[in-house]
C-alpha positions in Angstrom: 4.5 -20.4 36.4 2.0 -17.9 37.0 2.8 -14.3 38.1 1.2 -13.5 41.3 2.2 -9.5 41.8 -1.0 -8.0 42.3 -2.4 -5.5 40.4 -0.9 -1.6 40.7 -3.1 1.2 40.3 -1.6 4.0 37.7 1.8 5.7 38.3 0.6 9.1 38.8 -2.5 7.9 41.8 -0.9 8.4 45.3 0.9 5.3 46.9 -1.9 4.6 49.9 1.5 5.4 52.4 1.4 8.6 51.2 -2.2 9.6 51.5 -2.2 7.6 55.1 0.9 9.8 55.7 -0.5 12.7 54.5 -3.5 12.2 56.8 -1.3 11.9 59.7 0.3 14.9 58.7 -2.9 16.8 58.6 -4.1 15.5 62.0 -6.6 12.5 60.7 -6.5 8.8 61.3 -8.4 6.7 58.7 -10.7 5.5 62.3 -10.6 9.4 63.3 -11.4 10.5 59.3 -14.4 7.6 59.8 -15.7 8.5 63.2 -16.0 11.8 62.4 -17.9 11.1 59.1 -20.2 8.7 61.1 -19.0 5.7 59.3 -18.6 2.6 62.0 -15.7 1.2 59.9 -12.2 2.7 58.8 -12.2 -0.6 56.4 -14.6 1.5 54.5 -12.6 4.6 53.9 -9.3 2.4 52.9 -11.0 0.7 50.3 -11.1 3.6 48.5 -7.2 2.9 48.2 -7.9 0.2 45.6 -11.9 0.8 44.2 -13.6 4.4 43.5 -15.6 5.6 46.0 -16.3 9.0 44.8 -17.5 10.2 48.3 -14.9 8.8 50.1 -12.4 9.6 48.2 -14.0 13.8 48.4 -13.9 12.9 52.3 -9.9 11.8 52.3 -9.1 14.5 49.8 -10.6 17.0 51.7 -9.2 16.1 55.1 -6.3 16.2 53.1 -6.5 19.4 51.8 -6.2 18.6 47.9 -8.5 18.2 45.6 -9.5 14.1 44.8 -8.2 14.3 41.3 -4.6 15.0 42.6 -4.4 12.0 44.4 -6.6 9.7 41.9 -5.7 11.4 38.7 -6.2 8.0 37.0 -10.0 8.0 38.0 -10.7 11.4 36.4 -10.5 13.3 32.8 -8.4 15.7 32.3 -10.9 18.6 32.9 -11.6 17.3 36.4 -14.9 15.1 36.3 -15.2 11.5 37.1 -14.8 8.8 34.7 -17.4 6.1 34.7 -16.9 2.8 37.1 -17.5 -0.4 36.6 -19.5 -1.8 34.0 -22.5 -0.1 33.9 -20.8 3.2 33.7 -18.6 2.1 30.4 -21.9 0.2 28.8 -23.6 4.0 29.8 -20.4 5.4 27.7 -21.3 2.9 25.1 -24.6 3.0 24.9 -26.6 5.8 22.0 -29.9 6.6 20.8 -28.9 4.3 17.3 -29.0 1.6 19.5 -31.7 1.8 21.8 -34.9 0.1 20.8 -38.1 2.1 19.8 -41.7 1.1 18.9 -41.3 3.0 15.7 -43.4 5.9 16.6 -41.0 9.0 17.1 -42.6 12.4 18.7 -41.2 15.6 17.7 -40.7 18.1 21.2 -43.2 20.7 21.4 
């Protein structure tokens, strides 16, 4: 029998009750946050709950009044910048100058 709890994001990222309380708290309605951002759709805004959306999460955090790697620690190093999403941000992690192809010639920088 399959297990069909859906996935949970880490233990230390905000539980999306508490930032949707904390926006209450704070005055903001995810349609309110959205509106006043120009964006026609609050969906877009809660997605952020579940994907990285680094400029919607900057827009929820600051309506918030904490910075977005308090509520997302999970989706940030330690020192505060953004980890890579999705797969072409881990193959960019991946990726060196040992692997990349070259035509043999190299050029020294002036």
């Amino acid at each position: 029998m399959a297990n069909n709890t859906p996935k949970k994001a880490s233990q230390t990222d905000w539980h999306p009750a508490d930032i949707k309380a904390a926006l209450d708290k704070a005055g903001w309605t995810l349609r309110a946050l959205a509106a006043h951002h120009g964006i026609r759709a609050s969906s877009t805004l809660s997605h952020t709950f579940e994907r990285s959306y680094p400029l919607n999460e900057k827009r929820i955090a600051d309506a918030i009044g904490v910075p977005p790697q308090v509520i997302w620690p999970s989706r940030y190093y330690p020192g505060g910048t953004k980890k890579p999403r999705g797969l072409r941000g881990v193959r960019a992690l991946q990726s060196t100058q040992s692997r990349c192809q070259s035509n043999g010639s190299e050029r020294k920088a002036a």
